[in-house]
DSSP file (Angstrom, degrees, kcal/mol; ACC not computed):
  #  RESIDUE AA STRUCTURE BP1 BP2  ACC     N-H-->O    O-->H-N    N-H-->O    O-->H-N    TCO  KAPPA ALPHA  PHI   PSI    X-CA   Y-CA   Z-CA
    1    1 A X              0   0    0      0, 0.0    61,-3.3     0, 0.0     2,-0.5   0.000 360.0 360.0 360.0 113.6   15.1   -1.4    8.5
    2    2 A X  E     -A   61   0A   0     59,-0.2     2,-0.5    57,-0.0    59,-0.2  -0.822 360.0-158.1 -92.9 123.3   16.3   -4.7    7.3
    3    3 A X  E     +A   60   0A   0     57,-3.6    57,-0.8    -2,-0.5     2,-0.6  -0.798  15.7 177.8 -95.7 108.3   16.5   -7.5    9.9
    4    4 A X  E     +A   59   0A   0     -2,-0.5     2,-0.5    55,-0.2    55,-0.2  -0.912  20.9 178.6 -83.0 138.0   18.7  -10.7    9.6
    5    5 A X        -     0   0    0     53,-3.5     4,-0.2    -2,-0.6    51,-0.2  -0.650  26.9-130.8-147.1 115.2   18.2  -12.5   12.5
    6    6 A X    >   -     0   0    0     -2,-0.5     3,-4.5     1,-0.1    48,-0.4   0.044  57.1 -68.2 -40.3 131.5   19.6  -16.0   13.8
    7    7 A X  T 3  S+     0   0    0      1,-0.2    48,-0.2    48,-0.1    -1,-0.1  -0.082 128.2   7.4 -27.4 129.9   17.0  -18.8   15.3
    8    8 A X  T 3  S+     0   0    0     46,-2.6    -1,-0.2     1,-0.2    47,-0.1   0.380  91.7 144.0  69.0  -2.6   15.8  -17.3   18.3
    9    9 A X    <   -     0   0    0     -3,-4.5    45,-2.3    -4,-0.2     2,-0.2  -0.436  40.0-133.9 -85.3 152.3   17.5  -13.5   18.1
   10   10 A X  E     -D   53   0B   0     43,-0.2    43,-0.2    -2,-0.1     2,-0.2  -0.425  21.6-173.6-109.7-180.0   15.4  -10.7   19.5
   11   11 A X  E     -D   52   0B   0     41,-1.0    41,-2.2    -2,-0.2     2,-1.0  -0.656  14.6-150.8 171.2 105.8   14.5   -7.4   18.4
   12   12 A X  E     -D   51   0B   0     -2,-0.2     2,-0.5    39,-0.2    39,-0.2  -0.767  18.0-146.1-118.4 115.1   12.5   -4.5   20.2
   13   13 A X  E     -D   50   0B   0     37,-3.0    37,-1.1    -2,-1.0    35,-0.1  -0.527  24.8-125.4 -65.8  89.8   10.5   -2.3   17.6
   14   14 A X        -     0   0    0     -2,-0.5    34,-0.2     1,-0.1    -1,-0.1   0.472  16.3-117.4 -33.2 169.8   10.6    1.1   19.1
   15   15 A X  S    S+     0   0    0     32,-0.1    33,-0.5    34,-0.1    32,-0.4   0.812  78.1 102.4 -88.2 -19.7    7.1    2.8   19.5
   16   16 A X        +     0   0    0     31,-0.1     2,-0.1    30,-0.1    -1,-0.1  -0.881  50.1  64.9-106.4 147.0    7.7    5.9   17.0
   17   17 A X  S    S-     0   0    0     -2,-0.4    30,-0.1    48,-0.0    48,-0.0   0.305  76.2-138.8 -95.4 173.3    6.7    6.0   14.4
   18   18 A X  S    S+     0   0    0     -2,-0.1     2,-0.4    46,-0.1    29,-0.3   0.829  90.6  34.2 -42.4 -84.5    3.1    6.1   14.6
   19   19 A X  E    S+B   65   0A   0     46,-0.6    46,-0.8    27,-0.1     2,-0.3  -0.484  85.2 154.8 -85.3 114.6    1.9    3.7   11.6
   20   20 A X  E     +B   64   0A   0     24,-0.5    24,-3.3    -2,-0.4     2,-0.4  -0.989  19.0 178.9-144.5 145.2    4.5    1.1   11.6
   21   21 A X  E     -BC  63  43A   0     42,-2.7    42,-1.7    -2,-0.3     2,-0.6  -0.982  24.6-124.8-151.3 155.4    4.9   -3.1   10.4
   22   22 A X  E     -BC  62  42A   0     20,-3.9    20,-2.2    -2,-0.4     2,-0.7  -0.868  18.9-168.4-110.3 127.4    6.9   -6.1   10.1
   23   23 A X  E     -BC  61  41A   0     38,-4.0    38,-3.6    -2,-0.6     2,-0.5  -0.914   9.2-151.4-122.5 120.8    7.3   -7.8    6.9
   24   24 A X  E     + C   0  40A   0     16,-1.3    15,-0.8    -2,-0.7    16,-0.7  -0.835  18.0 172.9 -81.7 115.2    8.9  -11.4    6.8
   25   25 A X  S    S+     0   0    0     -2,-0.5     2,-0.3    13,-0.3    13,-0.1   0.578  71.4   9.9 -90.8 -34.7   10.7  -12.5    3.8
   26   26 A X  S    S+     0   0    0     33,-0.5    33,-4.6    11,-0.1    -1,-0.3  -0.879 110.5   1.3-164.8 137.4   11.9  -15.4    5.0
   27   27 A X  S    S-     0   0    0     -2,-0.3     2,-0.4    31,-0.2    31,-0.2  -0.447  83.3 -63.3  95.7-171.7   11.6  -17.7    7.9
   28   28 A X        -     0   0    0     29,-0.4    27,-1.8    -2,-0.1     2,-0.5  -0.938  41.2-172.9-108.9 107.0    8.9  -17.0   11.3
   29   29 A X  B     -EF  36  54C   0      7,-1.0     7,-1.7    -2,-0.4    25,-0.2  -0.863  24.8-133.8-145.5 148.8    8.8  -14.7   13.5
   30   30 A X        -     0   0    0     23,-1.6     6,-0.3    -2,-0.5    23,-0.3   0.076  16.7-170.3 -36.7 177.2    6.9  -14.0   16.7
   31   31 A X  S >  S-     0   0    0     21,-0.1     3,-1.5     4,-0.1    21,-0.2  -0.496  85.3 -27.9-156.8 116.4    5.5  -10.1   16.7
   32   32 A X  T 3  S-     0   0    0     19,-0.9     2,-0.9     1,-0.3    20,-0.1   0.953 126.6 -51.4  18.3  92.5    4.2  -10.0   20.6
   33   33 A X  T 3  S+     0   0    0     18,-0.3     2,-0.7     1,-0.1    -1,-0.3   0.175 113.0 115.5  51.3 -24.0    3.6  -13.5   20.5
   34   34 A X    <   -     0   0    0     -3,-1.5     2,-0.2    -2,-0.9    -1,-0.1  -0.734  67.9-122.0 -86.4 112.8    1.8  -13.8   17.8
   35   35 A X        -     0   0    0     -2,-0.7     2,-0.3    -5,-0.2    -5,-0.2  -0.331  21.4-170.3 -68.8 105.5    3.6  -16.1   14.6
   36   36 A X  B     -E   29   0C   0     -7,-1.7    -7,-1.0    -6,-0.3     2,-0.1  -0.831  18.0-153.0 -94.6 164.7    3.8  -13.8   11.4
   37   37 A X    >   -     0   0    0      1,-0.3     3,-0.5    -2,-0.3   -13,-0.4  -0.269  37.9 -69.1-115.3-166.9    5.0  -16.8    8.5
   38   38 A X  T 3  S+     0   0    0      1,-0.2   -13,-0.3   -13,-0.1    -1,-0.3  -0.114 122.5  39.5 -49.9 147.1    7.0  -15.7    5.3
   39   39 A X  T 3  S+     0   0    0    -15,-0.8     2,-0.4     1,-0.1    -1,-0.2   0.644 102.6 109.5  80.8 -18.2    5.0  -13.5    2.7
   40   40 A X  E <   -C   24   0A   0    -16,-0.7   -16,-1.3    -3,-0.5     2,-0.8  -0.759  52.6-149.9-121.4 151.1    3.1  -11.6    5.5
   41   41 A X  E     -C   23   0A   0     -2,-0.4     2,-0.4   -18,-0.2   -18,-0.3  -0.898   3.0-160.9-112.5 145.9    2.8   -8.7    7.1
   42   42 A X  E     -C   22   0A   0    -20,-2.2   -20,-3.9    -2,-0.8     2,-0.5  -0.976  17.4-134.9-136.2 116.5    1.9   -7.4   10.8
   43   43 A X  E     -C   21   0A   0     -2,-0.4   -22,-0.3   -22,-0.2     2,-0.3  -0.616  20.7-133.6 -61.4 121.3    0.7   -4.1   11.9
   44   44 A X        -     0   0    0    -24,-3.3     2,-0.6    -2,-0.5   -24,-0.5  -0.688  23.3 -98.7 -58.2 127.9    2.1   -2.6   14.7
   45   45 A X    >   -     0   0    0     -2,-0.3     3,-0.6     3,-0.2    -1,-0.1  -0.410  43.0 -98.4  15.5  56.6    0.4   -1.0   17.4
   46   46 A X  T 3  S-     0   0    0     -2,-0.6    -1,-0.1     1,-0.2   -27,-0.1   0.188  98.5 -19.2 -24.5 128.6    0.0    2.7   17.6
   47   47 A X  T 3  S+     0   0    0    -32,-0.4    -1,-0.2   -29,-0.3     2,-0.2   0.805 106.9 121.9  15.6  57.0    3.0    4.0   20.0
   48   48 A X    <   -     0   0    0     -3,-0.6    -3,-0.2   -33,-0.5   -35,-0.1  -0.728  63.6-124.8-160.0 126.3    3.4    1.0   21.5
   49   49 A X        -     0   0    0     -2,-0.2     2,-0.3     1,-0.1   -35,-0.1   0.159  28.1-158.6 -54.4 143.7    6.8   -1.1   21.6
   50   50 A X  E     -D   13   0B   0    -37,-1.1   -37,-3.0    -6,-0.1     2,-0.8  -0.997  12.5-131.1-145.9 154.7    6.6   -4.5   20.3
   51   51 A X  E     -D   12   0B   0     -2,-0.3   -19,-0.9   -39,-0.2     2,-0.4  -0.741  21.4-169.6-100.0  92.9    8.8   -7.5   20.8
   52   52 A X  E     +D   11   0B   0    -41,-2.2   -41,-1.0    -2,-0.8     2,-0.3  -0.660   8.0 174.5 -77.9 141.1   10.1   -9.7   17.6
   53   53 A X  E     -D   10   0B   0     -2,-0.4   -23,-1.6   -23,-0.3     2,-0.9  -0.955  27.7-130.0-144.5 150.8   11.8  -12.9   18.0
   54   54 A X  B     -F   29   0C   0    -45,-2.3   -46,-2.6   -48,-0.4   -25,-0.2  -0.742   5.9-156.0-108.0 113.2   12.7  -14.9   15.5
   55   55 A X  S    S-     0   0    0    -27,-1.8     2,-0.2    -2,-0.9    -1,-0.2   0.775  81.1 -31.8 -50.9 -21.9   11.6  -18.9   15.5
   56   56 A X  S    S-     0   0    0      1,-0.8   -47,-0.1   -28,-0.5   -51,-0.1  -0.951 113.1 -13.0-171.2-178.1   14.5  -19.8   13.2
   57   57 A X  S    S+     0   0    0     -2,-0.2    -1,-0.8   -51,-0.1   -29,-0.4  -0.061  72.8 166.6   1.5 154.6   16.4  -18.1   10.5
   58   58 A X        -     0   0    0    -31,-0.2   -53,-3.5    -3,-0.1     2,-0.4  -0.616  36.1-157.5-166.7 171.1   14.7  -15.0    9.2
   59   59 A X  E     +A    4   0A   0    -33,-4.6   -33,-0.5    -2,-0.2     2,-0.2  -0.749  30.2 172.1-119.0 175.4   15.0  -12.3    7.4
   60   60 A X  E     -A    3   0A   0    -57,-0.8   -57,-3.6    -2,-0.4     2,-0.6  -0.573  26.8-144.2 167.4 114.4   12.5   -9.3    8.1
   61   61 A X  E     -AB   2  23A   0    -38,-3.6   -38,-4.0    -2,-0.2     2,-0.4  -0.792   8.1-168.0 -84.3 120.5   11.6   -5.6    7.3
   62   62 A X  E     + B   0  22A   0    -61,-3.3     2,-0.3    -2,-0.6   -40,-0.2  -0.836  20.9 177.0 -98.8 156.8   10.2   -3.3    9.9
   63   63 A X  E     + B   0  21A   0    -42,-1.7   -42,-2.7    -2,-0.4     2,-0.2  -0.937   4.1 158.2-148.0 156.1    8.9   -0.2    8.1
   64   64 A X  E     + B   0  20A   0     -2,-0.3   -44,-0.3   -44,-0.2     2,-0.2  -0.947  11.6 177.5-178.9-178.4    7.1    2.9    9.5
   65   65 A X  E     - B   0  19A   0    -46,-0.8   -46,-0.6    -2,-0.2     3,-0.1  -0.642  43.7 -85.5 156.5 130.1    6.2    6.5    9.0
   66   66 A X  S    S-     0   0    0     -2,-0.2    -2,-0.0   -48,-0.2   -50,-0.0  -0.173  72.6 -79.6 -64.1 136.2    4.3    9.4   10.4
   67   67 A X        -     0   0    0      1,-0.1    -1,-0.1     0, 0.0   -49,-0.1   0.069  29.9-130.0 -34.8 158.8    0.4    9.1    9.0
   68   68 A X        -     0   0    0     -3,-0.1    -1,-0.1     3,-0.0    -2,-0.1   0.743  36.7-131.7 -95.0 -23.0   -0.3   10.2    5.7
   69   69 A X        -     0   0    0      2,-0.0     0, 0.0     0, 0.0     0, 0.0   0.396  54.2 -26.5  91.1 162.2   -3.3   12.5    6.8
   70   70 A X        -     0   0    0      1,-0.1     2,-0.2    -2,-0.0     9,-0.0   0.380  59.2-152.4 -63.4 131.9   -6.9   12.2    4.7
   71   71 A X        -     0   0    0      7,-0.0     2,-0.4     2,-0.0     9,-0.2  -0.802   2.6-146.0-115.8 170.4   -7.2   11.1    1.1
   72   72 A X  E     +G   79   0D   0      7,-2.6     7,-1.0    -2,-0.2     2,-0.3  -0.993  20.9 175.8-132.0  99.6   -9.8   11.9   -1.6
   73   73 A X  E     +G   78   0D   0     -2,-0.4     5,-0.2     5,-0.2     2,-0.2  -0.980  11.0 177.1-127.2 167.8  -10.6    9.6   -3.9
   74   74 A X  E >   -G   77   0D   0      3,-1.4     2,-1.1    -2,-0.3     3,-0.8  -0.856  63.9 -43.4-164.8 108.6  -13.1    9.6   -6.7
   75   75 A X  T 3  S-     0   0    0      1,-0.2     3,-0.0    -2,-0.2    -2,-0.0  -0.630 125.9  -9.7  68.9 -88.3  -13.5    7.0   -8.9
   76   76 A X  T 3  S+     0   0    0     -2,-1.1     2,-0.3     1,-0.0    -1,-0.2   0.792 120.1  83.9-101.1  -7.8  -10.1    5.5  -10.2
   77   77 A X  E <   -G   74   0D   0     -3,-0.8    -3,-1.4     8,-0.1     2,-0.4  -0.568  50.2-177.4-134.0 110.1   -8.1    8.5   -8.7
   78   78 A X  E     +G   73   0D   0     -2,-0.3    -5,-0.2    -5,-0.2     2,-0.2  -0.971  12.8 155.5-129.1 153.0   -6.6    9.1   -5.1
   79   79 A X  E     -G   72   0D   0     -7,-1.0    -7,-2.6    -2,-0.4     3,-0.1  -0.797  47.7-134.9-163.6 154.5   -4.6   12.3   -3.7
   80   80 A X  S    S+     0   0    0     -9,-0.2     2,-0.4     1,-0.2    -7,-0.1   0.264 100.9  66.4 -88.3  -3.0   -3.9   13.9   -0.3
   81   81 A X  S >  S-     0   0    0      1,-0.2     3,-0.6    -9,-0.1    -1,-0.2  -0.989  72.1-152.3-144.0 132.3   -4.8   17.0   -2.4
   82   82 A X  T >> S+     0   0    0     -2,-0.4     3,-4.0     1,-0.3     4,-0.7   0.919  94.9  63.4 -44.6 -88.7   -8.1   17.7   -3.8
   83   83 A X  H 3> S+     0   0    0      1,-0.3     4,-1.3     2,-0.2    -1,-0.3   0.613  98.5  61.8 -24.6 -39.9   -6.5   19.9   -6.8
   84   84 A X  H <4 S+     0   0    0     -3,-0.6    -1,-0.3     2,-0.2    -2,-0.2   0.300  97.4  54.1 -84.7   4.7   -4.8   16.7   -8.0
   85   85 A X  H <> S+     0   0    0     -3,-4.0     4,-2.9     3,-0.1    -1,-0.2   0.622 106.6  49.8 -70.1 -41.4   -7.8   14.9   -8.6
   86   86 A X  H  X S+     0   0    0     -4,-0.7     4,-2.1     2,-0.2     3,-0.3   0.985 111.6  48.0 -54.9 -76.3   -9.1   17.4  -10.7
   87   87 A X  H  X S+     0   0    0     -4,-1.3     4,-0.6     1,-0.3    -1,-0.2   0.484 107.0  54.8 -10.5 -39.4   -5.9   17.5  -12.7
   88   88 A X  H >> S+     0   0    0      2,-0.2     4,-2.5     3,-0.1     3,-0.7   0.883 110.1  50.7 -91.4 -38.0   -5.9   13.6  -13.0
   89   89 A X  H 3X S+     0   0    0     -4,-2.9     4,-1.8     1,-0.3     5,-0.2   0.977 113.1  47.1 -39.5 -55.7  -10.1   13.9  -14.7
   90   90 A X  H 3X S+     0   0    0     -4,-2.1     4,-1.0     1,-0.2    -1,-0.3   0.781 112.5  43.7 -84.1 -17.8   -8.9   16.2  -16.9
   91   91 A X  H <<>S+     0   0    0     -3,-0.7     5,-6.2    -4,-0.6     6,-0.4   0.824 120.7  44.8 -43.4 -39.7   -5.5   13.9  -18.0
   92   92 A X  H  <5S+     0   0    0     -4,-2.5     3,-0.4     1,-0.2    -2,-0.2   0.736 116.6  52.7-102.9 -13.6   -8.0   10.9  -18.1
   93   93 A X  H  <5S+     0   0    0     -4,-1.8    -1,-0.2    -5,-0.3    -2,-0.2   0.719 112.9  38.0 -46.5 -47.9  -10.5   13.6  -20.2
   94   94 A X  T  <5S-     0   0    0     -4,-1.0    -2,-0.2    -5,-0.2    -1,-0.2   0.165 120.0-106.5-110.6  14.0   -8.3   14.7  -22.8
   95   95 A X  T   5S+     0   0    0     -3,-0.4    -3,-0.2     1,-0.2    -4,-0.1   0.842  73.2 133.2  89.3  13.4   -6.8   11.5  -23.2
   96   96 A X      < +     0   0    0     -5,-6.2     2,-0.3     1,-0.2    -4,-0.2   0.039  50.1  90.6-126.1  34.2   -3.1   11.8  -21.6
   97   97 A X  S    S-     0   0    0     -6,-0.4    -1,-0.2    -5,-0.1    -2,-0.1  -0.832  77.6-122.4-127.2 125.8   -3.1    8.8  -19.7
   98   98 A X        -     0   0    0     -2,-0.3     2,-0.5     1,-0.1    -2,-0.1   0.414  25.0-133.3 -34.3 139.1   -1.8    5.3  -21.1
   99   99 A X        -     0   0    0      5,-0.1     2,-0.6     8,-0.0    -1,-0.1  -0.728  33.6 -91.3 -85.0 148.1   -4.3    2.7  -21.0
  100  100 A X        -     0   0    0     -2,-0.5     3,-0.3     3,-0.4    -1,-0.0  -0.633  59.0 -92.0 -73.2 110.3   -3.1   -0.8  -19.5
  101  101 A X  S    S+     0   0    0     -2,-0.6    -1,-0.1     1,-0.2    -3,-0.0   0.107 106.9  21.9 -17.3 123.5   -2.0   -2.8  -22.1
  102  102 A X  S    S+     0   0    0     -3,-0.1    -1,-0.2     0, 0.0    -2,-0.1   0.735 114.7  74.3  59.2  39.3   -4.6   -5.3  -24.1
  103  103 A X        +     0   0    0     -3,-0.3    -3,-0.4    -4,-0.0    -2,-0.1  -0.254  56.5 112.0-170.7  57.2   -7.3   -3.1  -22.8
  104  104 A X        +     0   0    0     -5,-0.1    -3,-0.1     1,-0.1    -5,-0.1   0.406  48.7  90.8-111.2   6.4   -6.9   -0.2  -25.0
  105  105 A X  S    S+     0   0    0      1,-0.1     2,-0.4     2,-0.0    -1,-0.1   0.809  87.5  30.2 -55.1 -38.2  -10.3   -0.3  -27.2
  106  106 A X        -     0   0    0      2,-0.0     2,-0.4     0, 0.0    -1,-0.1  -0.950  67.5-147.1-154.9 137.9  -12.6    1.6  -25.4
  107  107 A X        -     0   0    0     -2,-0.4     2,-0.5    -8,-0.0    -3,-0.0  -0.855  17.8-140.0-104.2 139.9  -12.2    4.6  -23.1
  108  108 A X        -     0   0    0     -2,-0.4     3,-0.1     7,-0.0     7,-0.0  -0.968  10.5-135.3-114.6 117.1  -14.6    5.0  -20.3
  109  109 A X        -     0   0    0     -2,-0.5     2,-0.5     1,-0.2   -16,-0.1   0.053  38.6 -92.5 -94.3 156.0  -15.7    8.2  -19.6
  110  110 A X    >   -     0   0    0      1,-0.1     2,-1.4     4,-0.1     3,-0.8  -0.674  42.2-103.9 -86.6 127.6  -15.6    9.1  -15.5
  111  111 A X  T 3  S+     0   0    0     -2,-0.5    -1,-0.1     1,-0.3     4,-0.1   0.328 116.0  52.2 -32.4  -8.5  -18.9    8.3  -13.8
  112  112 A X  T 3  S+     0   0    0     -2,-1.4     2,-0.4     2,-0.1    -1,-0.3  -0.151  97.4  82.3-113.7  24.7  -20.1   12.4  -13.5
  113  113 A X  S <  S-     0   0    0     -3,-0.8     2,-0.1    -4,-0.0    -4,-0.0  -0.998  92.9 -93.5-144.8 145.9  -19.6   13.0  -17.1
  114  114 A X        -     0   0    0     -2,-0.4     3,-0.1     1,-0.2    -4,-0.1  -0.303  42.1-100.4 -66.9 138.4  -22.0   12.2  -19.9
  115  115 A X        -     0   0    0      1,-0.1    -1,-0.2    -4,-0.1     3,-0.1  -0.230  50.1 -97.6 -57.8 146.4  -22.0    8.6  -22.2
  116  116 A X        -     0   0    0      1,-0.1     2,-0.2    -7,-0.0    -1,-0.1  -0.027  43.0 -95.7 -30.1 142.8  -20.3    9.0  -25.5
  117  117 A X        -     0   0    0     -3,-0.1    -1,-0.1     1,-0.1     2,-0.1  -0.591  57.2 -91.2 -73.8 148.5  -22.6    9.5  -28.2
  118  118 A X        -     0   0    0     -2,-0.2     2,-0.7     1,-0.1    -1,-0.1  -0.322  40.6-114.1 -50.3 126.7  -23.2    5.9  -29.9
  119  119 A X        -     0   0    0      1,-0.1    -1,-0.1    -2,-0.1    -3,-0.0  -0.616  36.8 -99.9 -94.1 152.1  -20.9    5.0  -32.6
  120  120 A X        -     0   0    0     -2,-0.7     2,-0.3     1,-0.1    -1,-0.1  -0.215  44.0-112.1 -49.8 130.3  -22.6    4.8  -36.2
  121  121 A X              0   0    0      1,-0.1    -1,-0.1    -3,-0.0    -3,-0.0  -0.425 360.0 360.0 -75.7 141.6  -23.3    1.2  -37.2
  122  122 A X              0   0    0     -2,-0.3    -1,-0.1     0, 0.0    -2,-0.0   0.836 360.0 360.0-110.3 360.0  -21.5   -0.4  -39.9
């Protein structure tokens, strides 16, 4: 939800959904008293209403969303599903995912899997 809100305008952030925040973009505003600045963000409460006001100007996103329910990660690689870890080893095994630019020399093998043999000196 994108907030404009005049010096002093109010706003009361329902309690659903569960995992829910305010982010301010510009200007100050309270979030139950408390001053979030520009650039920051503030967690809401679990299923409990909170009260914005705005110190001056501001501009402001509340955002929210039912939990995401347990992730898996292992090593570079997070999923809510297991099977899609697997799937990303073997991508990052065989070689079918991009390296980050100016750090494309040397591939590093995933922390359960045996070093590379030594390459031959020249």
């Amino acid at each position: 939800l994108h907030l404009e809100l005049a010096a002093g305008a109010r706003f009361a952030a329902p309690a659903e959904p569960v995992d829910r925040a305010v982010y301010v973009a510009r200007g100050e505003v309270e979030v139950d008293g408390q001053t979030v600045a520009a650039g920051h963000m503030a967690v809401l409460g679990s299923r409990q209403a909170a009260d914005l006001v705005a110190r001056g100007p501001a501009t402001v996103m509340v955002l929210g969303g039912e939990p995401l329910g347990p992730r898996h990660l292992e090593w570079n690689f997070v999923s809510s599903r297991r099977e899609r870890i697997e799937q990303a080893k073997a991508d990052w095994r065989a070689g079918r995912m991009k390296l980050p630019d100016l750090d494309n020399g040397e591939f590093i093998p995933l922390p359960s899997d045996p070093p590379p043999p030594p390459s031959p000196m020249s």
